[in-house]
N, C-alpha and C positions, 0 to 999 in steps of 0.2 A: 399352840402350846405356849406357855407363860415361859417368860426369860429374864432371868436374873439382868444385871450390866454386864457382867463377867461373860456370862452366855452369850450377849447380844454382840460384844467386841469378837469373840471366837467366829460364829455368825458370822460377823464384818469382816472376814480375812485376819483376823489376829491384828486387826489396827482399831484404834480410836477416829475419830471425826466422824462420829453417829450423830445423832438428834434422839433425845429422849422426852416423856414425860410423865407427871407421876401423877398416877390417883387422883394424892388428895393435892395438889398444886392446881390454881388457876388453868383453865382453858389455853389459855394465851400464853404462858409462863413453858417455856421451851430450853432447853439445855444441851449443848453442843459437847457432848464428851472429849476430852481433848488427852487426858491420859489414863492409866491404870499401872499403881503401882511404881509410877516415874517414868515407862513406856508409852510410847503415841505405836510401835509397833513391835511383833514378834510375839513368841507364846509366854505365856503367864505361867508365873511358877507356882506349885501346890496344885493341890488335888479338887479337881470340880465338884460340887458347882459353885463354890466358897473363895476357892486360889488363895487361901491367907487372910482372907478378908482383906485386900489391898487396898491403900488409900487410890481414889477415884474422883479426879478432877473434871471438872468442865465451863464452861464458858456459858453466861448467862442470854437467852437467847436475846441480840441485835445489840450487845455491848461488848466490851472488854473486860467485863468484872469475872475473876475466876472464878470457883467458888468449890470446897467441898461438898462433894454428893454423901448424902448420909445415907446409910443403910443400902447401898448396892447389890447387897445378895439376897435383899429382897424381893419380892415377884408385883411388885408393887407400881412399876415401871413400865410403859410400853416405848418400842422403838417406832419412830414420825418419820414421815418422809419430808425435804425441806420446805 
């Protein structure tokens, strides 16, 4: 079944430090989810599968560059194993 980010952190025990990737992004192009909403853990406020549409940070995969994930309540996304 397809998973938002929102879904996929709940999924994850209500914490961040997933690996994701999207669609239309490169093969190799990987994203280490590092927050949601200003939390690394605990529940998300608002109502699934949306939560506010929280801003959702993450780490570009094998650097230090942050980066806004855009559109996280999209189904657009799968979760990677590292």
């Amino acid at each position: 079944m397809a998973e938002n980010i929102y879904q996929m952190y709940i999924a994850n025990g209500n914490k961040a430090g997933f690996l994701v990737q999207r669609k239309s992004w490169s093969l190799h192009t990987k994203v280490l989810i590092t927050s949601i909403g200003g939390k690394t853990i605990g529940e998300l406020e608002g109502i699934p599968p949306y939560f506010k549409n929280q801003k959702v940070k993450g780490r570009l995969g094998g650097t230090d560059q942050e980066i806004d994930i855009s559109c996280p309540g999209t189904y657009g996304y799968k979760k990677i194993e590292a």
